[in-house]
mmJSON file of the N, C-alpha and C atoms, coordinates in Angstrom:
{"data_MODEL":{"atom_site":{
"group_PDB":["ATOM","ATOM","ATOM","ATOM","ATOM","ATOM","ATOM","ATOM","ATOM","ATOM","ATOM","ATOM","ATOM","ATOM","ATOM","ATOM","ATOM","ATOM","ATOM","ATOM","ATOM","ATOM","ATOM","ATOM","ATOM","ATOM","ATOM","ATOM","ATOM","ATOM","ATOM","ATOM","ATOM","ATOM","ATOM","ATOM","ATOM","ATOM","ATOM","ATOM","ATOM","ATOM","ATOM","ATOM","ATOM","ATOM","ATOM","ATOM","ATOM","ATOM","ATOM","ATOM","ATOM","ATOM","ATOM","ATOM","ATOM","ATOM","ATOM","ATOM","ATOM","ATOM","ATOM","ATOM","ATOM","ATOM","ATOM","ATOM","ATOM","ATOM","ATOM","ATOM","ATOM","ATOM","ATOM","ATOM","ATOM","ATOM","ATOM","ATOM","ATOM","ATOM","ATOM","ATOM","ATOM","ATOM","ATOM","ATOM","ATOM","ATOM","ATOM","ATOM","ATOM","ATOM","ATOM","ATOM","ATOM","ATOM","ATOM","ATOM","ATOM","ATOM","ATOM","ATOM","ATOM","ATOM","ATOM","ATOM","ATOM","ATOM","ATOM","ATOM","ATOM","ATOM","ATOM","ATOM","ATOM","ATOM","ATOM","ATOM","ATOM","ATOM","ATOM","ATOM","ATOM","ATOM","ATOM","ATOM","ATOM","ATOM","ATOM","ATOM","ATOM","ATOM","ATOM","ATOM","ATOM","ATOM","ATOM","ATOM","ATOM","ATOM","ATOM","ATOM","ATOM","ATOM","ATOM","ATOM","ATOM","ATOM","ATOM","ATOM","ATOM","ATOM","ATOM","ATOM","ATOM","ATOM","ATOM","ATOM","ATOM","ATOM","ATOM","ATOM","ATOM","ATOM","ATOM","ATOM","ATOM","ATOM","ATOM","ATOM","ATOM","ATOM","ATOM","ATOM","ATOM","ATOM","ATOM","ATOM","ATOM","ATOM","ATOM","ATOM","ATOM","ATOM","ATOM","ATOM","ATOM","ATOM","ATOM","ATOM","ATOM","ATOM","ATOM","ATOM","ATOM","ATOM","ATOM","ATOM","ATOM","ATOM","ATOM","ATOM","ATOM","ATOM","ATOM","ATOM","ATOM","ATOM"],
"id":[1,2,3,4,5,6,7,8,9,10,11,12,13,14,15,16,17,18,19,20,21,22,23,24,25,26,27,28,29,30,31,32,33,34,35,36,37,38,39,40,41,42,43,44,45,46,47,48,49,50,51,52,53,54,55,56,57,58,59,60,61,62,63,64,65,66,67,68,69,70,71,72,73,74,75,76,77,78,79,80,81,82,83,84,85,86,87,88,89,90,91,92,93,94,95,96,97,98,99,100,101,102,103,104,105,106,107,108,109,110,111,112,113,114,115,116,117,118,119,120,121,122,123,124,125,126,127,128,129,130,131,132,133,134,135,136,137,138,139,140,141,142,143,144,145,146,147,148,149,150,151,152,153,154,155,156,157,158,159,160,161,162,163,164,165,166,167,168,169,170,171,172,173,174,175,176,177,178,179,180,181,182,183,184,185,186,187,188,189,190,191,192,193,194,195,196,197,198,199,200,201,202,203,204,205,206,207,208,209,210],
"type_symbol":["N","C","C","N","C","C","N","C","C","N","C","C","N","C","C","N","C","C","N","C","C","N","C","C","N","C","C","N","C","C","N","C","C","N","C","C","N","C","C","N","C","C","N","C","C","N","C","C","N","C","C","N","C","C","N","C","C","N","C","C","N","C","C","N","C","C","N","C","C","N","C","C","N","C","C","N","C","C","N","C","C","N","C","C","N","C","C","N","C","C","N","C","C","N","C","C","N","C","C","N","C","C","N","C","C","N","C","C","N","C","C","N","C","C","N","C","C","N","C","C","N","C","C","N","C","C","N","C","C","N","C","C","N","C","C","N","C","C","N","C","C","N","C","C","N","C","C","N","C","C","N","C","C","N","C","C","N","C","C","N","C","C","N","C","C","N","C","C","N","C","C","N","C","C","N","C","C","N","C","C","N","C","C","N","C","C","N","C","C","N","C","C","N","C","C","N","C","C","N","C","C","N","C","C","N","C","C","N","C","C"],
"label_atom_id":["N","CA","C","N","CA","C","N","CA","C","N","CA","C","N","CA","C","N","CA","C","N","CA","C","N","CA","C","N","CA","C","N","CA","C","N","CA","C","N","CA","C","N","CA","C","N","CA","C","N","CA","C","N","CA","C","N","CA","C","N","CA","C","N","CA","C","N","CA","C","N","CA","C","N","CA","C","N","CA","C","N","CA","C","N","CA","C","N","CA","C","N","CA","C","N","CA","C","N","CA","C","N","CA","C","N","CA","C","N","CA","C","N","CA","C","N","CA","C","N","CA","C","N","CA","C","N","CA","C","N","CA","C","N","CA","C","N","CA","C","N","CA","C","N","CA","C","N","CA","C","N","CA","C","N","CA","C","N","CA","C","N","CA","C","N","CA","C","N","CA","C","N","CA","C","N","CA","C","N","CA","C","N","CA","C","N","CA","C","N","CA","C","N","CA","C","N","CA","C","N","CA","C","N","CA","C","N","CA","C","N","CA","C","N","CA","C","N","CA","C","N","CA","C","N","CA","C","N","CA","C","N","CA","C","N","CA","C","N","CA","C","N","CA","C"],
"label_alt_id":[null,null,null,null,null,null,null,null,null,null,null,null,null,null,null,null,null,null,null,null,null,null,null,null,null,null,null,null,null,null,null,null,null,null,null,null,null,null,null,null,null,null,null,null,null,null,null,null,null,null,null,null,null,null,null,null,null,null,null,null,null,null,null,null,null,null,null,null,null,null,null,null,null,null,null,null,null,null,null,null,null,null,null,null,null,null,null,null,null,null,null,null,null,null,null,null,null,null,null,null,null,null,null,null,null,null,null,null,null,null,null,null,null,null,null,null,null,null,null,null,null,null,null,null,null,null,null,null,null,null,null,null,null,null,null,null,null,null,null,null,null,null,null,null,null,null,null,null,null,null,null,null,null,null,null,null,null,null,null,null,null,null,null,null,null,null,null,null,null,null,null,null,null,null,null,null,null,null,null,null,null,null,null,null,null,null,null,null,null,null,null,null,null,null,null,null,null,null,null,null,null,null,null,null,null,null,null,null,null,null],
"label_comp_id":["UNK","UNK","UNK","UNK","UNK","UNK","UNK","UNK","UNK","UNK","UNK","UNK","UNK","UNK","UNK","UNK","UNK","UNK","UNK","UNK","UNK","UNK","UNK","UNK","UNK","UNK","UNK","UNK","UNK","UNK","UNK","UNK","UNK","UNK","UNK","UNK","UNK","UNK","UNK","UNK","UNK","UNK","UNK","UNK","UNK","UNK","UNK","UNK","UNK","UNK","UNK","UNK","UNK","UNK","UNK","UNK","UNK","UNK","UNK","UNK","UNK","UNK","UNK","UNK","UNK","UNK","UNK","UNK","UNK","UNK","UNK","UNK","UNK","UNK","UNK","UNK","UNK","UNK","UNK","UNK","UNK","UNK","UNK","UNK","UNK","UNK","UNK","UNK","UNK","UNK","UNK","UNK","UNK","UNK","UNK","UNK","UNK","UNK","UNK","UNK","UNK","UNK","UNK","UNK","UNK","UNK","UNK","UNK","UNK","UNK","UNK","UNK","UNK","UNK","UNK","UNK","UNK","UNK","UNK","UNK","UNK","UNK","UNK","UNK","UNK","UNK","UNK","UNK","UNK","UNK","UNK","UNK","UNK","UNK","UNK","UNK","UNK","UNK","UNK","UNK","UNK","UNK","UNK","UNK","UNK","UNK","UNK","UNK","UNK","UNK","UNK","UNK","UNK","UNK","UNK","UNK","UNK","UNK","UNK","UNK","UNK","UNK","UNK","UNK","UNK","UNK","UNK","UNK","UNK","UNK","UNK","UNK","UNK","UNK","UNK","UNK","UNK","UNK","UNK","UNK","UNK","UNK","UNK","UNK","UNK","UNK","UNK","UNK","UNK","UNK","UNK","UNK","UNK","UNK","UNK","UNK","UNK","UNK","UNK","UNK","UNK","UNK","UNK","UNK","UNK","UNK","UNK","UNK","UNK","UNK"],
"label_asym_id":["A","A","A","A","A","A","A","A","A","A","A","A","A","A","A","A","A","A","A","A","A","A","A","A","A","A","A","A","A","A","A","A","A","A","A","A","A","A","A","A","A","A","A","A","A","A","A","A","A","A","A","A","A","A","A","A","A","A","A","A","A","A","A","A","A","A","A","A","A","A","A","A","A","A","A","A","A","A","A","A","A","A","A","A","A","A","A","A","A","A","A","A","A","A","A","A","A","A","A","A","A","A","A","A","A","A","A","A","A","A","A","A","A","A","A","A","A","A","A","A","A","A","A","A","A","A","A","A","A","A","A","A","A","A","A","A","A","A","A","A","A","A","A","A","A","A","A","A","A","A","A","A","A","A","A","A","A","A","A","A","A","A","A","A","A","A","A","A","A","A","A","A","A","A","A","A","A","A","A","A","A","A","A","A","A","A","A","A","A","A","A","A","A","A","A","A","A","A","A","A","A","A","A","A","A","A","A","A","A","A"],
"label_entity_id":["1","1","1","1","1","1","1","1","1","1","1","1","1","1","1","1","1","1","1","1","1","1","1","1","1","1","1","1","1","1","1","1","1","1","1","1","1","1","1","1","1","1","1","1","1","1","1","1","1","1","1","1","1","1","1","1","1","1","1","1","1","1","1","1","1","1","1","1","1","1","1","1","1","1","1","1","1","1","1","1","1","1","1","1","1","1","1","1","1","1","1","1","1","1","1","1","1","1","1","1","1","1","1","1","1","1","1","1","1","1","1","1","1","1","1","1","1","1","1","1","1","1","1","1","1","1","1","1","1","1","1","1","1","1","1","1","1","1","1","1","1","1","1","1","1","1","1","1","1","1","1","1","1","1","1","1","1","1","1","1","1","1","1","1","1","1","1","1","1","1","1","1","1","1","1","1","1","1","1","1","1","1","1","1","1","1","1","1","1","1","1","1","1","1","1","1","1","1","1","1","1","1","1","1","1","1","1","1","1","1"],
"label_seq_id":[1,1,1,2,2,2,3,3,3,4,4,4,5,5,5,6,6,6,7,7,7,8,8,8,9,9,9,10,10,10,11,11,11,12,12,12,13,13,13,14,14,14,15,15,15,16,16,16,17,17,17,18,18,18,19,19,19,20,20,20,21,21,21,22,22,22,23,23,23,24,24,24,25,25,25,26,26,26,27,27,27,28,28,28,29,29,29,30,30,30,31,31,31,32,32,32,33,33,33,34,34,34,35,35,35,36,36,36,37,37,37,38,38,38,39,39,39,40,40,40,41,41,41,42,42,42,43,43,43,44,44,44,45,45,45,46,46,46,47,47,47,48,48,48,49,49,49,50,50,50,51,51,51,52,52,52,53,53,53,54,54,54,55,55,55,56,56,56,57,57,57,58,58,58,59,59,59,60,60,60,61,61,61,62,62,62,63,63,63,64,64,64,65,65,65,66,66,66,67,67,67,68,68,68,69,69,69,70,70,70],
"pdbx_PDB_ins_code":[null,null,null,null,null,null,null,null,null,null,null,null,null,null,null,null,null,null,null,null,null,null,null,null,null,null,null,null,null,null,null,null,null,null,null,null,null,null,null,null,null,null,null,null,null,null,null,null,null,null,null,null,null,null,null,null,null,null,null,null,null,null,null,null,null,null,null,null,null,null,null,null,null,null,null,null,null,null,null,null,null,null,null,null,null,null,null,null,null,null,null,null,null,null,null,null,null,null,null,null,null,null,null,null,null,null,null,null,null,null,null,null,null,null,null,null,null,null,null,null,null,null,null,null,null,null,null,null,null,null,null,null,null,null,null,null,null,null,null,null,null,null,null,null,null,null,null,null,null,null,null,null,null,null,null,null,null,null,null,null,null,null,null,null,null,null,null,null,null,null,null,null,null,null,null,null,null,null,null,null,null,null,null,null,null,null,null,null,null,null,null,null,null,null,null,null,null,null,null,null,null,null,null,null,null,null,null,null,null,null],
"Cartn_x":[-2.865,-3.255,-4.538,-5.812,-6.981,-6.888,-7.298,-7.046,-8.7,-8.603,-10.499,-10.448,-11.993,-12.763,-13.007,-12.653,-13.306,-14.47,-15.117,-16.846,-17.726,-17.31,-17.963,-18.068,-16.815,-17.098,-16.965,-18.302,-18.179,-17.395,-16.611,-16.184,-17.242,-16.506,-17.322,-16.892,-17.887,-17.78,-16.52,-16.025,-15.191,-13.878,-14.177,-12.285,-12.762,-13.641,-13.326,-12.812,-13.601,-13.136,-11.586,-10.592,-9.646,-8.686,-9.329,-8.434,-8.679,-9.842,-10.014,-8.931,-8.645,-8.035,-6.585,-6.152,-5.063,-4.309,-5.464,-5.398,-4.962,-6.028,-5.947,-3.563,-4.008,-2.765,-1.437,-1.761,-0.328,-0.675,-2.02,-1.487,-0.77,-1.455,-0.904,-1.946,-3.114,-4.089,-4.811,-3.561,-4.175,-4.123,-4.97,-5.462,-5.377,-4.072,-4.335,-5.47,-5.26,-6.782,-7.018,-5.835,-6.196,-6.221,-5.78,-6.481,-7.609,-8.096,-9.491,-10.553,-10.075,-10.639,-11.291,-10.607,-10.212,-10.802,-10.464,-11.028,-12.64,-13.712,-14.381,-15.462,-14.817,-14.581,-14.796,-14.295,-14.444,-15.55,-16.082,-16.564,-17.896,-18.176,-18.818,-19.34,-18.456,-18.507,-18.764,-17.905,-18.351,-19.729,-20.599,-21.806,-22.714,-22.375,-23.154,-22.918,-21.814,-21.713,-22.345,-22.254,-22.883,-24.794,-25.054,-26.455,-26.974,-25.541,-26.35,-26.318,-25.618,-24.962,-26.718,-26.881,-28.532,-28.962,-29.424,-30.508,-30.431,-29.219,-28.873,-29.498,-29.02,-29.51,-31.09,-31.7,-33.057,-33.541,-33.455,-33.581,-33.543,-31.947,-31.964,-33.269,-33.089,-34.192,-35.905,-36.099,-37.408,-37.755,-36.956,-36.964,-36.666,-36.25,-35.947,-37.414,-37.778,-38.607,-40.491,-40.778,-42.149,-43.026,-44.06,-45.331,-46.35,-47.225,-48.501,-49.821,-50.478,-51.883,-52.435,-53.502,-54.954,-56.123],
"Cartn_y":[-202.637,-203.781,-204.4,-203.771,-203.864,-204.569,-205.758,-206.086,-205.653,-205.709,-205.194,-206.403,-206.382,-207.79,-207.704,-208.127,-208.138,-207.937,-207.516,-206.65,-207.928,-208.732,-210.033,-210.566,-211.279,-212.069,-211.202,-211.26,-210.971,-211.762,-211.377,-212.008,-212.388,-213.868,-214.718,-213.626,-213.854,-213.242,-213.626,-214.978,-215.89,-215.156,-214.929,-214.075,-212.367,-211.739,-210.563,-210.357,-211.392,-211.621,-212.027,-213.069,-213.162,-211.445,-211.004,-209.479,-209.128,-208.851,-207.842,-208.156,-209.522,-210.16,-209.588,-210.245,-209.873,-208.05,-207.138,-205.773,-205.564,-205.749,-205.692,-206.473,-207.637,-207.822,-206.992,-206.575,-205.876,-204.839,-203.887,-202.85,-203.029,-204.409,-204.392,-204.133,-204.36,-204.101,-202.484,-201.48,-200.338,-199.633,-199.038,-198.607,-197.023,-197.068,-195.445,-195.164,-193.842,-192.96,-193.872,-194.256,-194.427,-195.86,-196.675,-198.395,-198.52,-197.086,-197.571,-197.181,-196.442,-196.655,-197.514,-198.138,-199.471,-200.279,-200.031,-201.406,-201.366,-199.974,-199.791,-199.833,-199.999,-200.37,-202.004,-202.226,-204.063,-204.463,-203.725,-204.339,-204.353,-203.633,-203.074,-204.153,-204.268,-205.626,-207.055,-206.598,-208.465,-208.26,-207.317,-207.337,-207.708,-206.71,-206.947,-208.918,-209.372,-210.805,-211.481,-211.493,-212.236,-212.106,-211.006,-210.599,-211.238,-211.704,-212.238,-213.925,-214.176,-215.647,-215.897,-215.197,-215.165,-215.564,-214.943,-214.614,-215.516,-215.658,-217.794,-218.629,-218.881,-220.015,-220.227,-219.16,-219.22,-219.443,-218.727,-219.236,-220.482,-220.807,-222.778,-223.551,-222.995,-223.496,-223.67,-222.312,-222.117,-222.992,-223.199,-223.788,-225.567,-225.893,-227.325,-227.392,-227.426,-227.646,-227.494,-228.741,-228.688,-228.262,-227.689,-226.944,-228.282,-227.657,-228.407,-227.761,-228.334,-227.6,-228.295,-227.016,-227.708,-228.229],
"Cartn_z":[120.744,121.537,121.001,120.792,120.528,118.743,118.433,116.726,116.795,115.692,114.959,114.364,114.12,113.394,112.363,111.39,110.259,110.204,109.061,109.156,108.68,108.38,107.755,108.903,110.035,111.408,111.945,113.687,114.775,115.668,116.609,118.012,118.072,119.105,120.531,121.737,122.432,123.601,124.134,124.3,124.687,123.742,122.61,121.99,123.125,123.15,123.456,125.027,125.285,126.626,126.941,126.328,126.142,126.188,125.04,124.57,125.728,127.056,127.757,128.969,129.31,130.406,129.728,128.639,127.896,128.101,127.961,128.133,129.847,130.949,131.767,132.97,132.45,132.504,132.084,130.52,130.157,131.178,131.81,132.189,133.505,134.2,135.222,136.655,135.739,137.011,136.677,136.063,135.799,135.042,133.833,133.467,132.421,131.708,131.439,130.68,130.435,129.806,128.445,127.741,126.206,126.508,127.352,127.174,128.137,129.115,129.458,128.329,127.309,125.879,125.255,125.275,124.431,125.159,126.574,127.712,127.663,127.483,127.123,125.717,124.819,123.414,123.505,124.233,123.783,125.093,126.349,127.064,126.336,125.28,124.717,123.987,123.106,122.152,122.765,123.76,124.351,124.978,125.313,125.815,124.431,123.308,121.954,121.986,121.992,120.979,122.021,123.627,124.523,124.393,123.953,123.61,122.055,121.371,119.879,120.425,121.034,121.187,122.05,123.101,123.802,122.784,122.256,120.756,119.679,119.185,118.7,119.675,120.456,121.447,121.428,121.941,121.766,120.649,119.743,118.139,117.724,118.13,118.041,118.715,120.155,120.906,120.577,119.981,119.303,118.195,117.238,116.065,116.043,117.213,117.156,118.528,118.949,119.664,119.13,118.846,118.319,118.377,117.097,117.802,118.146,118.384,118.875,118.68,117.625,117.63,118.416,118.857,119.424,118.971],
"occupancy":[1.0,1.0,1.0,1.0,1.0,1.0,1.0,1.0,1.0,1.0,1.0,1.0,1.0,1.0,1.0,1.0,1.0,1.0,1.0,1.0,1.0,1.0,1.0,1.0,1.0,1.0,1.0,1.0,1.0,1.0,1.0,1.0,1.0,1.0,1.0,1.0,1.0,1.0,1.0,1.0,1.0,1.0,1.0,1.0,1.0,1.0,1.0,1.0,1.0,1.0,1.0,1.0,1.0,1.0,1.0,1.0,1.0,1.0,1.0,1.0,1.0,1.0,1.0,1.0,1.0,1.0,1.0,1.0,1.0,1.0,1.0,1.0,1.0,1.0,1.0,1.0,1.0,1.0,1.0,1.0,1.0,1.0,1.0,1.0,1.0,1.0,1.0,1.0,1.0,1.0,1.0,1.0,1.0,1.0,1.0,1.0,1.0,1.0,1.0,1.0,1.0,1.0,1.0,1.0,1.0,1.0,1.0,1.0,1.0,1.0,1.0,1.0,1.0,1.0,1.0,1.0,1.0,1.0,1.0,1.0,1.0,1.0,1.0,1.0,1.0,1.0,1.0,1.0,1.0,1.0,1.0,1.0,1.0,1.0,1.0,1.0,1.0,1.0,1.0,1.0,1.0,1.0,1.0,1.0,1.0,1.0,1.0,1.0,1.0,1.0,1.0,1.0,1.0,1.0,1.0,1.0,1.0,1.0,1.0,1.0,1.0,1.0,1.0,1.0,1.0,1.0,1.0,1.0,1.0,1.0,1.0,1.0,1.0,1.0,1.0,1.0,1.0,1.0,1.0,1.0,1.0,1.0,1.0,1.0,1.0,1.0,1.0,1.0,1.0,1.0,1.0,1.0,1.0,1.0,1.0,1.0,1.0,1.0,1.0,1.0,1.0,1.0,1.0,1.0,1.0,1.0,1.0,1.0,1.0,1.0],
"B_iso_or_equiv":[0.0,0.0,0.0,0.0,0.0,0.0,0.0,0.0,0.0,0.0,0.0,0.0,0.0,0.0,0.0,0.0,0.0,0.0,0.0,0.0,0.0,0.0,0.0,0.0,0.0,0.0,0.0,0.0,0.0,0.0,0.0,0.0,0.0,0.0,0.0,0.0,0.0,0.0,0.0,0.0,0.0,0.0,0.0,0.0,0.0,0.0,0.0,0.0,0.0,0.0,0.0,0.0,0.0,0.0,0.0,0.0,0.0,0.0,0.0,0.0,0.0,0.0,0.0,0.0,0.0,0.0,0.0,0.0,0.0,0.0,0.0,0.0,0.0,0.0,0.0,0.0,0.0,0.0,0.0,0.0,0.0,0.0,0.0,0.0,0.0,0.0,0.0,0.0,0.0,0.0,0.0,0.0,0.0,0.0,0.0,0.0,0.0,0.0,0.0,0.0,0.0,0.0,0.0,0.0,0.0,0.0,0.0,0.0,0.0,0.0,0.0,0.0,0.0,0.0,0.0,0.0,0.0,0.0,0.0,0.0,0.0,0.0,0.0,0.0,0.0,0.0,0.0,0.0,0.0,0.0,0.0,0.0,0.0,0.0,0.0,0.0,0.0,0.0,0.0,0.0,0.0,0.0,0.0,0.0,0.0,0.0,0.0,0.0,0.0,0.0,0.0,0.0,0.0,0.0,0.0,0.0,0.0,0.0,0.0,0.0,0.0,0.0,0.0,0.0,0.0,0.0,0.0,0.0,0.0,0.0,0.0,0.0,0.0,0.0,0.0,0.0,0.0,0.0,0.0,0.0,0.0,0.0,0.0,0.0,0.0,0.0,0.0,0.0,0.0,0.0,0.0,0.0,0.0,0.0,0.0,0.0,0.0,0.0,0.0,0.0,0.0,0.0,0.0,0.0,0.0,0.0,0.0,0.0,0.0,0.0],
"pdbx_formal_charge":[null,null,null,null,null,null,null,null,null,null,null,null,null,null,null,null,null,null,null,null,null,null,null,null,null,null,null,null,null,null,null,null,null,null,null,null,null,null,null,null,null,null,null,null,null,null,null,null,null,null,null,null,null,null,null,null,null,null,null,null,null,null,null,null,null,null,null,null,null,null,null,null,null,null,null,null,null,null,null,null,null,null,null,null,null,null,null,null,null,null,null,null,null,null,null,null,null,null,null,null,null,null,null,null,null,null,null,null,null,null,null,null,null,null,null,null,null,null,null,null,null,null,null,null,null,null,null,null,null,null,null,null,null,null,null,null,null,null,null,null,null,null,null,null,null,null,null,null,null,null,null,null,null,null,null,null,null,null,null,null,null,null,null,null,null,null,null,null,null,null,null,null,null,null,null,null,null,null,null,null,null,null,null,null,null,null,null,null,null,null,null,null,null,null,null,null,null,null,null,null,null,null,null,null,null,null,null,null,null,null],
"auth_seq_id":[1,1,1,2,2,2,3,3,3,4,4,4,5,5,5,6,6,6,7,7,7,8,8,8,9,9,9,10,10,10,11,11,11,12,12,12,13,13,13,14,14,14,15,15,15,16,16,16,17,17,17,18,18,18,19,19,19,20,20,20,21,21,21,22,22,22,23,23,23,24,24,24,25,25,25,26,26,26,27,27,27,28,28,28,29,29,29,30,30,30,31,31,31,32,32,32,33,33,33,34,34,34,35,35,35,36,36,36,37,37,37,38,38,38,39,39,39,40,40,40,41,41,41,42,42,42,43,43,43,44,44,44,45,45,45,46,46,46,47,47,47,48,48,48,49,49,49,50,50,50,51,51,51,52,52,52,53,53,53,54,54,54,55,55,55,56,56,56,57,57,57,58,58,58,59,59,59,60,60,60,61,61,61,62,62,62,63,63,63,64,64,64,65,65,65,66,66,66,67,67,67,68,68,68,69,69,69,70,70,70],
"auth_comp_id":["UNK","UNK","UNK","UNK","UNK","UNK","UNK","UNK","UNK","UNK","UNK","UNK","UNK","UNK","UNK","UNK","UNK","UNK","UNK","UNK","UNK","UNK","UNK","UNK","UNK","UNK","UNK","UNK","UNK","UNK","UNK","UNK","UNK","UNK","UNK","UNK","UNK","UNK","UNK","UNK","UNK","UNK","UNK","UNK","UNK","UNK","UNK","UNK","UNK","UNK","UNK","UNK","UNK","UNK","UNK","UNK","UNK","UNK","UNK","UNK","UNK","UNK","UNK","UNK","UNK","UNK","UNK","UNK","UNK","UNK","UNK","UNK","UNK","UNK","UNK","UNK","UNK","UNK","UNK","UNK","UNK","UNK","UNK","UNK","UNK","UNK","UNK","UNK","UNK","UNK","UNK","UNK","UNK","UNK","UNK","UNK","UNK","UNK","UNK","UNK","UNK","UNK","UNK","UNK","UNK","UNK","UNK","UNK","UNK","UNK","UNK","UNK","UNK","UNK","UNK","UNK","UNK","UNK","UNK","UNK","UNK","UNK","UNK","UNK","UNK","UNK","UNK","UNK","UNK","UNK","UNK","UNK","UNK","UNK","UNK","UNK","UNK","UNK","UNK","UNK","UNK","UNK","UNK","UNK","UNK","UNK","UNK","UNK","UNK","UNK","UNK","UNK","UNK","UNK","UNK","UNK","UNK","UNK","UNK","UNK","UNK","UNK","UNK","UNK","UNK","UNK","UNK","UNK","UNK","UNK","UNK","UNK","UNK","UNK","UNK","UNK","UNK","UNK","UNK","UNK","UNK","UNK","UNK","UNK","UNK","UNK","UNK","UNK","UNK","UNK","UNK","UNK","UNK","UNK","UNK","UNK","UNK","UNK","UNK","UNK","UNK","UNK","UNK","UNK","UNK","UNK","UNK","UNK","UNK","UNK"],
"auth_asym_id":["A","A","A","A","A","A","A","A","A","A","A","A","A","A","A","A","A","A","A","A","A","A","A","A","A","A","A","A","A","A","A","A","A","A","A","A","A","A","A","A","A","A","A","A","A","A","A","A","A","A","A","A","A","A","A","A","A","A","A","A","A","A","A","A","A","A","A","A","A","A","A","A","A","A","A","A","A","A","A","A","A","A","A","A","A","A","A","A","A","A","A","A","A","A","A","A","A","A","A","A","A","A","A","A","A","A","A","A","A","A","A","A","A","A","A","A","A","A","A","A","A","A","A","A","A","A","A","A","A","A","A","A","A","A","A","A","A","A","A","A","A","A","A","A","A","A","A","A","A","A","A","A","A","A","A","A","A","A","A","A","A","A","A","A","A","A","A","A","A","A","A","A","A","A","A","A","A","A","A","A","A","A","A","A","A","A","A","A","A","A","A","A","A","A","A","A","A","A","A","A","A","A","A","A","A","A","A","A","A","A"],
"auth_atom_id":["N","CA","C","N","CA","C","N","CA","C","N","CA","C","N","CA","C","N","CA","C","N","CA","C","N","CA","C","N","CA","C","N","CA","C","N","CA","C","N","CA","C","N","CA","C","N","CA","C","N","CA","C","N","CA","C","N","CA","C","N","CA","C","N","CA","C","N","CA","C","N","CA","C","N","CA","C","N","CA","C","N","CA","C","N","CA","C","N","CA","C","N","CA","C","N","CA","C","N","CA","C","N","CA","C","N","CA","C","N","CA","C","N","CA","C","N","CA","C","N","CA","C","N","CA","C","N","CA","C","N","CA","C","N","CA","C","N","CA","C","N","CA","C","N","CA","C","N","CA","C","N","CA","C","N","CA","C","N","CA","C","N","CA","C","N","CA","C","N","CA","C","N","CA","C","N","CA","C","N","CA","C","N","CA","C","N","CA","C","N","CA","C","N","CA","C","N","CA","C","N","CA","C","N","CA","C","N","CA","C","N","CA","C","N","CA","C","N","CA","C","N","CA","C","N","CA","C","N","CA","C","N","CA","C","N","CA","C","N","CA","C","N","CA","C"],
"pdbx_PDB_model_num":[1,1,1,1,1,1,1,1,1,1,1,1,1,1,1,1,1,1,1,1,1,1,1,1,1,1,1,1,1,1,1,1,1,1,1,1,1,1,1,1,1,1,1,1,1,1,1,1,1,1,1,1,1,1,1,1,1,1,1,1,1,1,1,1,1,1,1,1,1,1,1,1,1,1,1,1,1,1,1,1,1,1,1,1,1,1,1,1,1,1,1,1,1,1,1,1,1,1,1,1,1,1,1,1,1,1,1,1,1,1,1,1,1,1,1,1,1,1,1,1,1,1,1,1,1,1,1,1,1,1,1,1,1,1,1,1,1,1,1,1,1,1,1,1,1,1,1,1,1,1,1,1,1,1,1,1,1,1,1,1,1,1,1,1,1,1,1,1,1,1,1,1,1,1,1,1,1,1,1,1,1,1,1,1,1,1,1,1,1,1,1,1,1,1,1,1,1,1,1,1,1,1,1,1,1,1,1,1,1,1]
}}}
């Protein structure tokens, strides 16, 4: 069920999130031992890419927004 990412691209939060809804559905609401694995495995990931996507944003933000000496 679970595809892996290539080591070059990370998921968007927005694809892992997809897979997790995707997972949840096939089971049906529930859960065996080896896709709460997996279900774990990617909540995982989508916390990492939602935490880099943070960390872009601000970055953008930092860098387009002017300094100002005194």
């Amino acid at each position: 069920m679970a595809t892996t990412p290539s080591p070059d691209r990370r998921r968007s939060a927005d694809e892992v999130n997809q897979e997790i809804r995707a997972l949840w559905l096939s089971a049906g609401g529930r859960l065996r031992p080896d896709e709460r694995l997996v279900y774990e495995q990617l909540v995982t990931e989508w916390a990492e890419a939602e935490a880099e996507a943070e960390r872009d944003t601000k970055a953008a933000a930092d860098s387009s927004s002017p300094t100002h000496a005194a």
